[in-house]
Every structure is written in structure tokens, then in C-alpha cells.
C-alpha distance (Angstrom), angle and dihedral (degrees) to the residues before:
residue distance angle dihedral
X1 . . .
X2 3.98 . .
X3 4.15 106.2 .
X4 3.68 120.8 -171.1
X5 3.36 131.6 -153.2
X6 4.05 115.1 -125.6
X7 4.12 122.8 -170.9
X8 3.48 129.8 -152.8
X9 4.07 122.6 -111.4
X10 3.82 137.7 -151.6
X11 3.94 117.4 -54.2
X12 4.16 91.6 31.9
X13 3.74 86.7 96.1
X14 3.59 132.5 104.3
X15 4.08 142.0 163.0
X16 3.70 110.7 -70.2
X17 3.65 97.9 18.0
X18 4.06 113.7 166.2
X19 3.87 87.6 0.8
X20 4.18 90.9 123.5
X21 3.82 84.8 50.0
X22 3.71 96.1 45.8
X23 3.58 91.2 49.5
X24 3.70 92.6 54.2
X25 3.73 111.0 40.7
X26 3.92 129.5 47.5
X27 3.74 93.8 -148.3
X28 3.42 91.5 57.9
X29 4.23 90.9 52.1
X30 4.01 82.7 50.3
X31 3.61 94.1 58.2
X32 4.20 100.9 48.1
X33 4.07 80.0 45.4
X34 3.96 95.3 56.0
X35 4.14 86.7 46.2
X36 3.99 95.4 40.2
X37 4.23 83.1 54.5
X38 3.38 92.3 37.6
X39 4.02 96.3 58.2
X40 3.69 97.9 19.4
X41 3.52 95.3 -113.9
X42 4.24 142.2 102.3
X43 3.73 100.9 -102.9
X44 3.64 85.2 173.9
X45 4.06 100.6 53.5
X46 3.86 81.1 44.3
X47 3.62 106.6 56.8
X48 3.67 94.2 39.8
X49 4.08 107.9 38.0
X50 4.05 103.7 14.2
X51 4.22 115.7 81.3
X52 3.78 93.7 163.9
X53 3.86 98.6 45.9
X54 3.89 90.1 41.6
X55 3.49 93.6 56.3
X56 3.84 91.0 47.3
X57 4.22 103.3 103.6
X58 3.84 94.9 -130.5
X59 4.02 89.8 56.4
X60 4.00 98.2 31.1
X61 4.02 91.3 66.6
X62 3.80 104.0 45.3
X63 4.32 88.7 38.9
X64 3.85 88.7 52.3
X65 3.89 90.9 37.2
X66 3.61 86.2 55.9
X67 3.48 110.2 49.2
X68 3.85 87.4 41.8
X69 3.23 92.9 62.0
X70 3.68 96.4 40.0
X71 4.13 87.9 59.4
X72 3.80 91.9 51.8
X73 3.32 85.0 51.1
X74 3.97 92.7 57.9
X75 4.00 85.8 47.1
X76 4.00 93.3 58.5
X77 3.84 87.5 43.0
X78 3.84 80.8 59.2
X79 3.65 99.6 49.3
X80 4.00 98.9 -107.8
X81 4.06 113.0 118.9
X82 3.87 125.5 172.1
X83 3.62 130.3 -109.3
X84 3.34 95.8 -152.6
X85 4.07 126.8 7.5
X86 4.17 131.0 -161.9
X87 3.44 129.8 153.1
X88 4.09 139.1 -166.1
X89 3.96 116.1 -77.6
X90 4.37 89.9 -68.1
X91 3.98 89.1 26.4
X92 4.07 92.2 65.9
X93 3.72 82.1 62.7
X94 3.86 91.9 58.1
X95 4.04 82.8 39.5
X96 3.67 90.2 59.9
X97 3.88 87.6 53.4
X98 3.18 89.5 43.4
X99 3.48 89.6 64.2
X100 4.19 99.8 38.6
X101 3.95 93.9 -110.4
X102 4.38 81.7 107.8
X103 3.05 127.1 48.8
X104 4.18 114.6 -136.4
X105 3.68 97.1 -120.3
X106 4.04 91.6 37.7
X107 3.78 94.5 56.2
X108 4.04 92.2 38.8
X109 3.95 86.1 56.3
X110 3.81 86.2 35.4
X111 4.41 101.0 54.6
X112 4.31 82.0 38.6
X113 3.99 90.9 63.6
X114 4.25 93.1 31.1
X115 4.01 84.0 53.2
X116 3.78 93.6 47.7
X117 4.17 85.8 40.0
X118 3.97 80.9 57.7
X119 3.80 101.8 43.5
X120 3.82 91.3 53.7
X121 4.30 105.1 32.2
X122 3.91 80.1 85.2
X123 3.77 133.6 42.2
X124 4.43 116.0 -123.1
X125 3.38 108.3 -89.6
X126 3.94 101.2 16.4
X127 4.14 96.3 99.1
X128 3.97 141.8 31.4
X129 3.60 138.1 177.9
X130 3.81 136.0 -156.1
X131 3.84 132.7 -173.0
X132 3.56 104.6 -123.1
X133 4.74 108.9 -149.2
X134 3.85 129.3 -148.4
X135 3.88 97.2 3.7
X136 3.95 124.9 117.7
X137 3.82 114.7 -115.6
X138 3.56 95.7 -120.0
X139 3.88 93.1 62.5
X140 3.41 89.2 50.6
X141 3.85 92.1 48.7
X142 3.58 94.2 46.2
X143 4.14 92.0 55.0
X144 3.58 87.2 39.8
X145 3.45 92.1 61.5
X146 4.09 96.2 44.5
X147 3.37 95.5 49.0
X148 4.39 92.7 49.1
X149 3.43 88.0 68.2
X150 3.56 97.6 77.6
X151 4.53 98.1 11.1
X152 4.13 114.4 18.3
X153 3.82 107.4 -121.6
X154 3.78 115.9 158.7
X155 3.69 137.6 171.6
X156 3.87 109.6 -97.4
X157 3.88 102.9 175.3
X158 3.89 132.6 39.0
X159 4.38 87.4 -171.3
X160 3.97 96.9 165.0
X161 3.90 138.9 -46.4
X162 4.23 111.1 -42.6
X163 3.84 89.2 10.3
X164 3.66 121.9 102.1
X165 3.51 136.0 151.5
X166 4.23 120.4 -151.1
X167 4.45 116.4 -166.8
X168 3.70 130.7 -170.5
X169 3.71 144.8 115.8
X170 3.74 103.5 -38.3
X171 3.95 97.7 -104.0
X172 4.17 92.8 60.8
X173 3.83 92.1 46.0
X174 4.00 90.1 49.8
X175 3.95 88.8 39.1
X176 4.25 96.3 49.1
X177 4.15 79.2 38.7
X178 4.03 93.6 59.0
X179 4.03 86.9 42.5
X180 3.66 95.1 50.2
X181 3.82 86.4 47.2
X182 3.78 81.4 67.2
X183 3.90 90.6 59.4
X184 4.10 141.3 69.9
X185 3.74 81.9 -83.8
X186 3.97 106.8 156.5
X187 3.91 98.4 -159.5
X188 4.05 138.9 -17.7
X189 3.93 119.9 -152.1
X190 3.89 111.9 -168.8
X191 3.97 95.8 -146.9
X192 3.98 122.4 -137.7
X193 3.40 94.8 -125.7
X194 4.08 127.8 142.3
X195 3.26 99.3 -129.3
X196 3.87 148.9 -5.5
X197 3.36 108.0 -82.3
X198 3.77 138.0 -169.1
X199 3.87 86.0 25.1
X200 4.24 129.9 110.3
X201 4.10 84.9 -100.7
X202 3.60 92.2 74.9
X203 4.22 89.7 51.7
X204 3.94 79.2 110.8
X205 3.62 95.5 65.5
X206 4.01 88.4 43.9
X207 3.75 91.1 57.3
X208 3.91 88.8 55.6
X209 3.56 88.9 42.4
X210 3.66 100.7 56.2
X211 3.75 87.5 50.2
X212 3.80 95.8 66.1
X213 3.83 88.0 34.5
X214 4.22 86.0 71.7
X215 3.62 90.8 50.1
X216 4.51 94.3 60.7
X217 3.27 136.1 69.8
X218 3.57 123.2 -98.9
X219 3.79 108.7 -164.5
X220 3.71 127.4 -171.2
X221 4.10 117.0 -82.7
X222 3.36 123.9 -96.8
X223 3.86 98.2 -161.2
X224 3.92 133.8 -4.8
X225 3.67 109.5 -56.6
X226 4.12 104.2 -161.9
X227 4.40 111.3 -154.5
X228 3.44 129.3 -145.1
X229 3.74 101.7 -135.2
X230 4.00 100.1 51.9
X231 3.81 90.3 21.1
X232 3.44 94.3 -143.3
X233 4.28 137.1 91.8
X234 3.36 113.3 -62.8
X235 4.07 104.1 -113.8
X236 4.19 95.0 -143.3
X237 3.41 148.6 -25.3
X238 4.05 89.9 -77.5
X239 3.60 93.9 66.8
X240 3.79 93.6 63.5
X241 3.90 106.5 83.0
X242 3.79 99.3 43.1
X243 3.97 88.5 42.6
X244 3.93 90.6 44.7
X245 3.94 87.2 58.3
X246 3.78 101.1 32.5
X247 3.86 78.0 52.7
X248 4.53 101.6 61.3
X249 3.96 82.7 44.4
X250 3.99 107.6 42.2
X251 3.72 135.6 53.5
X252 4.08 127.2 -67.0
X253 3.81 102.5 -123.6
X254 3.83 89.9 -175.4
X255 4.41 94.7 151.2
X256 3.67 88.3 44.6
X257 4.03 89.1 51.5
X258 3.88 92.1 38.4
X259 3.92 90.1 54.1
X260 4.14 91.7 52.2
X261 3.56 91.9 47.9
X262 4.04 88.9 54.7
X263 4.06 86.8 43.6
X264 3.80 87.4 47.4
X265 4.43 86.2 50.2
X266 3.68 110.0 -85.3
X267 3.47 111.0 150.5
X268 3.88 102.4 152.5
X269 3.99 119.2 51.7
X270 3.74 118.9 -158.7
X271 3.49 126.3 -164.1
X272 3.59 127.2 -164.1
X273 3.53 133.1 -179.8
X274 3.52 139.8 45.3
X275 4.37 117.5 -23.4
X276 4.14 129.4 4.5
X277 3.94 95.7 -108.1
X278 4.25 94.1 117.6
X279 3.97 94.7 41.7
X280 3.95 78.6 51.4
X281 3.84 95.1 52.7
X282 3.82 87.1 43.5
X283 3.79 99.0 55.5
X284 3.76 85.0 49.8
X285 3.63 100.0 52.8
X286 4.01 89.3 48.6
X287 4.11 128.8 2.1
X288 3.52 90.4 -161.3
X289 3.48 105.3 72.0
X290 4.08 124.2 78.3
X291 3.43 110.3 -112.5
X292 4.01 127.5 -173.5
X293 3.77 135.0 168.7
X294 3.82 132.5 -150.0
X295 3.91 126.6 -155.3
X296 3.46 107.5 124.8
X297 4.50 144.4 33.5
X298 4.16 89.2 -91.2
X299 4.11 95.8 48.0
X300 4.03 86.4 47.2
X301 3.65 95.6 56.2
X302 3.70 92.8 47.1
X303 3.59 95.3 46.8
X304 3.84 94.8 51.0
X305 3.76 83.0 48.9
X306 3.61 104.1 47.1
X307 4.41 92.4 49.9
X308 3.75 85.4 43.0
X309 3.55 98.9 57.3
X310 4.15 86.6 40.4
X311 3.57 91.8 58.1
């Protein structure tokens, strides 16, 4: 049995998040105290009481960060490491501590300045995204790339088989949306989302990134560390800068990464953190695989049990 590791991105989080798990376990407490110090600011009172500042980028990625971690944390306390670890566009940062080349604190202060580089790279108003069901990817990219010659709309996540999501300045995405009307197109979801991410537009907010990038630590790995932009294992601790900031500004190509992790021997999926959407896209992308998720005192026991009783 090869088990991997899978953390939670941006929009899985929601008010009282990780508050049954807080409640029970003094590591867990540690860990929202180390982040709180670390960025000056009650992770705990805002996951669990605080829907607006939650839901506010430069908050969402450290409080999701956190209590990822937090529940991997509880896994290794049980005996059950991954083999292999990757996460969605935020989650690769919790991969990377995952797998030592982060420190906790560095990457909390780290996904607090790359959410506030995201919330400002473009002005309120300017983009939009929508997840696009049912419709191959090379439609999509082939009326994505008609429509960008007059409005830039782009595809910015390949989650699973029929779902998509396109990004761009608000008149592309409602242009390639009116086009794909046209199609076999199952369903479109316009997504309430600040900005559009994983596209050129936010090359601002890689710039900035980069910048504080130079100034951590990048240890050695630990274990294979899979990334969403070349979705494949990162070769060394070189790659991680450039792919970091390739990564805010180019496409998530999370099935394409979840299918070379099963070639490379993942048959068990983990998630951990906050919601079920990535053990979703992974039981779309292949049936046979076991796939769990952890956010709360019921899904830990019954995680620990299940890998147990594998092994």
C-alpha cells in the first residue's frame, strides 16, 4: 500500500473549521498558537467565529494552512506517514511542510503575503472565473483561445474529468461562457471568487511573491512533493521558487498530477483539511483507488482505522 497525503486549497473553508479537533487535542491548540504569534493574529477565533475575515484571501490561506497541518500532525501522532504528499494550488504549500522543505511558521507568514499578493495583483471588479461541467478540455481551450483575442479568458484549473474552470477579465469569461452555452455543455457555475487566479493576470502577485521566496529557507525534501503546475515530483530543492511563482500565474493540472501519482503507486488518497472537494476530484479521475478525507474527531478515527487494518 502507497498512501498519499492530499491538502486542502482556497474556498474549502468554512466558520468553525477544526474547532471539534481543537477542542480535543493539545497539539492541535499548539499549532493555531505558533500561527496566531507568527502573524499577529487569532487563527483560532477566526476559523471558528469569523465568516467575513475567513473568506478574506490573506486570512483564508494561513487558517486552512494551519489546520491542515495541524490534522497531519494528528495522523503522524497515530503512526500513518505519506509516501508521497501534494496538495491544491495553497495545499502544495502545506505539502512542502509536509515534507520539511517549509518551515510551519515560514509558510504561514509565506500563504498570508501570497494571499494579500493575490487580493491586490487585480483591481475589484476587473476579473471572474467559472467552473465550466461535462465539456472536454480541448473545447474549452479552443474557445478560450478565440475569444482572448479580443477579452483574455483562459483555463486555470484541470480539477477532474467534466470539470473545468476558465479566468480572465470579466468580459472573456462571460464571452467563452455565452459560446460554451452554444455547446454539449452540462452545467456552468460563475464562482465568487476575488480574483482570477492561476492565470498570467495575477503575474503581479508572482513578482512579489518571488521576492519573499529569496528571503526563506528551502531545505531538502523529505518525501516526494507532487506540483500543480508541471504535475509531476518536484526534482530538488532548486525547483521550488520558480515553480512556486509559475504556480499563482499558470494553470492547476491537479487530474493530470493525481494520475502520475497513481502511475508512480498511489493507491490510497488522503485528504486533510477543511471540506471533501479533492477526495471528490480523485474518485472521479480513478474509482479504483481508496480515497478518505479528514476534517473532523469522527473522520480521524476512521482513517487511523481503515490504514491500520490495510497494513
Amino acid at each position: 500500500m502507497s498512501t498519499a497525503f492530499l491538502f486542502s486549497g482556497q474556498g474549502a473553508q468554512y466558520n468553525g473549521m477544526g474547532k471539534e479537533l481543537y477542542e480535543e487535542y493539545e497539539s492541535v491548540r499548539k499549532i493555531f498558537d505558533q500561527a496566531s504569534r507568527a502573524l499577529d493574529i487569532d487563527l483560532a477565533a477566526l476559523s471558528f467565529n469569523d465568516d467575513e475575515k475567513l473568506n478574506w484571501t490573506p486570512l483564508t490561506q494561513p487558517a486552512i494552512l494551519t489546520l491542515s497541518h495541524a490534522i497531519e500532525h494528528l495522523m503522524r501522532d497515530a503512526g500513518i506517514k505519506p509516501d508521497m504528499v501534494a496538495g491544491l494550488s495553497l495545499g502544495e504549500y502545506t505539502a512542502l511542510v509536509s515534507s520539511e522543505v517549509f518551515t510551519f511558521e515560514d509558510a504561514v507568514k509565506l500563504v498570508h503575503k501570497r494571499g494579500t499578493y493575490m487580493d491586490q495583483a487585480v483591481p475589484k471588479g476587473v476579473g471572474a472565473m467559472a467552473a465550466i461541467m461535462g465539456l472536454k478540455s480541448e473545447v474549452i481551450e479552443k474557445i478560450c483561445d478565440e475569444i482572448s483575442e479580443k477579452h483574455f479568458v483562459q483555463i486555470a484549473n484541470y480539477n477532474m474529468p467534466g470539470q473545468i474552470v476558465i479566468a480572465g477579465v470579466k468580459e472573456g469569461v462571460a464571452a467563452a461562457i455565452t459560446e460554451l452555452e452554444k455547446t454539449e455543455v452540462k452545467k456552468i457555475i460563475p464562482l465568487n471568487v476575488s480574483g482570477p487566479f492561476h492565470t498570467k493576470l495575477l503575474e503581479p502577485a508572482a513578482k512579489k511573491l518571488e521576492e519573499e521566496l529569496k528571503l526563506v529557507k528551502i531545505n531538502d525534501f523529505t518525501y516526494p512533493v507532487y506540483s500543480n503546475t508541471t504535475a509531476a515530483v518536484y526534482e530538488n530543492k532548486e525547483e521550488v521558487t520558480s515553480t512556486l511563482v509559475q504556480q499563482v500565474m499558470s494553470p492547476v493540472r491537479f487530474e493530470q498530477m493525481i494520475k502520475q501519482m497513481i502511475l508512480d503507486g498511489a493507491d490510497t488518497f488522503i485528504e486533510l483539511g477543511p471540506g471533501k472537494t479533492l477526495k471528490t476530484f480523485v474518485k472521479k479521475i480513478d474509482k479504483s483507488v481508496t480515497v478518505l478525507n479528514v476534517e473532523n474527531l469522527k473522520q480521524l478515527h476512521k482513517a487511523i482505522e481503515k490504514i491500520a487494518s490495510n497494513n
